[in-house]
N, C-alpha and C positions, 0 to 999 in steps of 0.2 A: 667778438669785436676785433675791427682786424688792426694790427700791432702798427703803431705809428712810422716804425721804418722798418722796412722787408727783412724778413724770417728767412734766411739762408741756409737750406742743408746741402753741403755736399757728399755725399756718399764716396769716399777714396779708392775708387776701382783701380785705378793710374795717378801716377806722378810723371808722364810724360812729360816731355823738353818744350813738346809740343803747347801744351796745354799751364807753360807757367808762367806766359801773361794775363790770362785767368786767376792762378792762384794769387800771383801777387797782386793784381786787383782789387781780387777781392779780398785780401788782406789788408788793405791799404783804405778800401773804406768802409769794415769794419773798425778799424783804430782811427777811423775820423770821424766812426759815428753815423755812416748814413745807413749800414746792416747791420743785424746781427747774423754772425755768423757761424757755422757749426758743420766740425768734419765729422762726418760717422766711420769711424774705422773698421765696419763689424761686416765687412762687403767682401764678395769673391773679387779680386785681381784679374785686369788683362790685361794693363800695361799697355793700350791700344792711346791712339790722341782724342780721342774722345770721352764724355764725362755728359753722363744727367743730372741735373742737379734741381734741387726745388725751391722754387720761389714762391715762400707763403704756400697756397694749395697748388702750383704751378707748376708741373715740370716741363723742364729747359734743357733742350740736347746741345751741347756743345761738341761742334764736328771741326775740328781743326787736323785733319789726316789729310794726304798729299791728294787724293785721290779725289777726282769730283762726282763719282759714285754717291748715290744720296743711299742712306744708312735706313731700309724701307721698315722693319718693323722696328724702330727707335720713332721713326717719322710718324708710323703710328698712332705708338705711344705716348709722345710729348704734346706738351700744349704750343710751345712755340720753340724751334732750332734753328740755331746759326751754324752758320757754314762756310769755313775760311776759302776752302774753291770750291766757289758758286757759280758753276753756269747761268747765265743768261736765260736760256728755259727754263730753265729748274724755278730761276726766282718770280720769273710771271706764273709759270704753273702748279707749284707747289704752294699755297697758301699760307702756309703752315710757316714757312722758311726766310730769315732775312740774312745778309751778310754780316760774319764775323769781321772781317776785315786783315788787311796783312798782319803775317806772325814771324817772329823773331824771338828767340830766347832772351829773358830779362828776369829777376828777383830782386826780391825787395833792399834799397841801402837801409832802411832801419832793421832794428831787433825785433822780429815777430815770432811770439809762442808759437802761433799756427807754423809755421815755415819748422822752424825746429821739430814737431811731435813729426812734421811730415815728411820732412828728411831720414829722422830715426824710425817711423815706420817704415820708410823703403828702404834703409839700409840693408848692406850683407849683414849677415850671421859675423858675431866676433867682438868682441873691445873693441878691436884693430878699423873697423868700419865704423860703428858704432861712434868711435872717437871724431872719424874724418867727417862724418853729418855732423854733428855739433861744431866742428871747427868753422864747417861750411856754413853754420844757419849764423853765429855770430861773429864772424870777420864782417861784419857788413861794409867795412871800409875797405876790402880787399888788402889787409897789412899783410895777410900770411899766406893768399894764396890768390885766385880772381876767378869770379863767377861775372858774367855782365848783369850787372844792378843797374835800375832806374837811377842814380846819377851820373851814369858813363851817357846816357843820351838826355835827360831830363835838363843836365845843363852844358848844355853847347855854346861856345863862342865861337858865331860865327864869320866873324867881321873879314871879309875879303879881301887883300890885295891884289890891285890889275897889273903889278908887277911882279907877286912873288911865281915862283918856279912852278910851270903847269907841269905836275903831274896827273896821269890815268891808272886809274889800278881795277886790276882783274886775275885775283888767284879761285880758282877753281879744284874741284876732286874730279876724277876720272868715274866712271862707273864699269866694272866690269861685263860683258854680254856674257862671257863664259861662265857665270856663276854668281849667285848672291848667300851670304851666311844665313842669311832672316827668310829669304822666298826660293822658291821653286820660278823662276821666268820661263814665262810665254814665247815664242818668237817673235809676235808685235816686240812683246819686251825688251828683248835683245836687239831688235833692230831703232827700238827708242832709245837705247842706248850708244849705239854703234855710233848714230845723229848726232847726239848732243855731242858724246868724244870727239868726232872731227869736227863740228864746227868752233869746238871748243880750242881745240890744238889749232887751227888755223887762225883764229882770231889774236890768239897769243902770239904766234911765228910774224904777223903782219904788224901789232902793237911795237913786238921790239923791233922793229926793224925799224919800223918811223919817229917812237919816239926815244929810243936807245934805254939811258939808264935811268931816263923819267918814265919806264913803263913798267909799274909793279906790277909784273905780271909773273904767271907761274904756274905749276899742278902740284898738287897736294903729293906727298911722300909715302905710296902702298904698293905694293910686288905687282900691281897692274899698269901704274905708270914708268916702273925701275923697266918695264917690257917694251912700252909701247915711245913712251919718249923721254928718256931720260936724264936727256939735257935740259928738258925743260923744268922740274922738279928742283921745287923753293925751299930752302934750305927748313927745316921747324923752326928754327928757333923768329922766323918771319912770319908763322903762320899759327903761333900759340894764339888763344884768340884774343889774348891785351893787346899784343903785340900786332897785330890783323886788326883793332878799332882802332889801334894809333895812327897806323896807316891810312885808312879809312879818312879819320879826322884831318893827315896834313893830305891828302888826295884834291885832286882840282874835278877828275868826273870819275866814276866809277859805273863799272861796264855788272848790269844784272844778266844770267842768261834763265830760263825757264828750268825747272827741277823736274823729276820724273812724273810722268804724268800730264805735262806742259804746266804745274803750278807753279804759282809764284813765290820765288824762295825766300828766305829767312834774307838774304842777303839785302834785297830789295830794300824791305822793309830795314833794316839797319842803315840804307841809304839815306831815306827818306826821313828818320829820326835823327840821323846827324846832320840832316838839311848839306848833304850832297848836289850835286848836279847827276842825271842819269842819264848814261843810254842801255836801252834793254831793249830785250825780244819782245816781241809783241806777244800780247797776251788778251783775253778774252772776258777775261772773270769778272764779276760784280763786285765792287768794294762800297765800302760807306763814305759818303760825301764825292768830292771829285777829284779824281786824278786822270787827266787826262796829258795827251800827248803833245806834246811841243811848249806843255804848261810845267809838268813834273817832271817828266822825262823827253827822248829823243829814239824813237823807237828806229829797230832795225829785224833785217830778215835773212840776212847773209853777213859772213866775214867782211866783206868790203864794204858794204853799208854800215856796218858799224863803224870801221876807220871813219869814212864819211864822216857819220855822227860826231864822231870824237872831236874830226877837224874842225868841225864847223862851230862847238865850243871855244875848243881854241881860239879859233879866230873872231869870238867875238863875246868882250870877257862881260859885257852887258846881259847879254843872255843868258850868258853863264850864272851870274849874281842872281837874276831876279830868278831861274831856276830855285836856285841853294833857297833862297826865300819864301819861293811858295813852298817848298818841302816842308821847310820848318812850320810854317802855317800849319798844315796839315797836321803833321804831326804832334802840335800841340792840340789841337784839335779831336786827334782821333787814334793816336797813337799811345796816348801815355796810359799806365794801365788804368787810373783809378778810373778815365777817362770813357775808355772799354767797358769796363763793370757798370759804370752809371747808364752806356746809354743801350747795354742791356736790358738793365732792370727798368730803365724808363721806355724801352718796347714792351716789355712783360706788363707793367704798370698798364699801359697803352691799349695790351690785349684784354 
């Protein structure tokens, strides 16, 4: 007889960064009661973004990796897999497949056991670590250090002034083409890279230039930007990541650009859950529900299209507001974790 609310195993291959609007999900409603739920720790490791996990007799791929690669003998395998970059063919012709939806790193604000054993299971070797997962699983209120928890975006206020100070904010990391720690790169690779850096360096050089010291803009702090431009490089202590949502939260638009791969980045999605205004690159991927262009965002395809975008917020703070509005929409909608888990399990349910 089958169990009045779905039987959840997950087997702990990963605790990816990628993969822990998942965990906290479904942490979140197993402690409201709509799963039970159960890690199995007893699994080989790959520390990959992705996770099978079983619902009831079902297994469920979870593909949240940069790459819109479909994962073929996983796809196999599973009874039904989501997939955070979801091409457009993939999801008419893969049957099997529906959209995860944008990802951004988030854990849970309450005390969860599960979060805890799973911290101390991926910890280093030591006390010394050992310690620093337990500090991590119960600071839930961030007093003694800061992870982003579901209340840094769960509770937004968003009330607009058409007077106060437009700002635009766009800090970014460089990627290097001459090398990566984790891969071996391709030459496609390196020249996806080469892309993104200058369009990225140009968008920021034309930002300060128009809107001076209302344009938080900037590149991240690594021996590939100290080379390439290093007047441009935002000081850390602006780009801790408290210190990067606060910003975020007093910003007027905030500029998304496309991540390796052309996916859509974490950034995005943190847009959209603080109910931002966006302009971003165009992008191609299947999401759940609707975000579409001119409604969520302000799409662009060059440096100077993007100023465009920028300006044309500015100058019209009406657009701007009902943007920040439908985002939030959204995002209560389809962004918040337990939110995620449930309409999982009510496709799983479905199939």
């Amino acid at each position: 007889m089958k169990n009045e609310i779905p039987n959840v195993v997950v087997p702990l291959t990963t605790n990816a960064r990628h993969l822990q609007q998942l965990f906290t999900g479904l942490e979140l409603n197993a402690r409201e009661g709509h799963i039970s739920l159960t890690y199995d720790y007893s699994v080989p490791r790959h520390h990959k973004a992705s996770i099978m996990i079983h619902v009831d007799n079902l297994k469920v791929y979870i593909d949240c990796s940069d790459s819109p690669e479909m994962h073929t003998s996983e796809y196999e395998e599973c009874d039904l897999y989501f997939k955070r970059t979801l091409r457009s063919t993939d999801a008419y012709s893969c049957g099997k497949v529906r959209p995860f939806g944008l990802y951004f790193e988030v854990y849970p604000s309450f005390y969860s056991p599960f979060t805890l054993k799973r911290f101390l299971s991926f910890s280093g070797k030591g006390v010394k670590n050992k310690c620093k997962s337990v500090l991590k699983a119960l600071d839930t209120d961030n007093r003694l250090g800061f992870l982003p928890r579901e209340d840094c975006f769960n509770k937004v206020n968003n009330d607009c002034e058409k007077n106060s100070t437009f700002k635009v904010l766009f800090y970014v990391r460089l990627w290097n083409p001459n090398g990566d720690k984790e891969f071996v790169l391709s030459e496609s690779e390196k020249r996806d890279r080469e892309v993104i850096n200058t369009s990225r360096l140009e968008i920021i050089r034309l930002l300060k230039a128009k809107f001076g010291e209302n344009a938080l803009v900037g590149v991240m702090n690594d021996p590939f930007a100290r080379k390439v431009a290093p007047e441009l490089i935002v000081d850390e202590s602006f780009t801790s990541k408290k210190q990067y949502l606060k910003q975020v939260q007093e910003s007027s638009v905030c500029i998304a650009t496309t991540g390796l791969h052309s996916s859509i980045g974490a950034k995005f999605a943190e847009y959209v859950s603080l109910g931002k205004a966006i302009v971003s690159e165009s992008f191609n991927y299947c999401l759940p529900g609707e975000i579409e262009e001119s409604t969520n965002y302000l799409e662009f395809n060059s440096p100077e299209k993007c100023i465009r975008q920028v300006e044309r917020l500015y100058e019209s703070p009406d657009e701007l507001l009902k943007m920040k509005e439908a985002n939030l929409r959204y995002a209560k909608e389809y962004l918040q974790c337990n939110k995620i888990v449930s309409r999982l399990i009510g496709e799983v349910n479905a199939n």
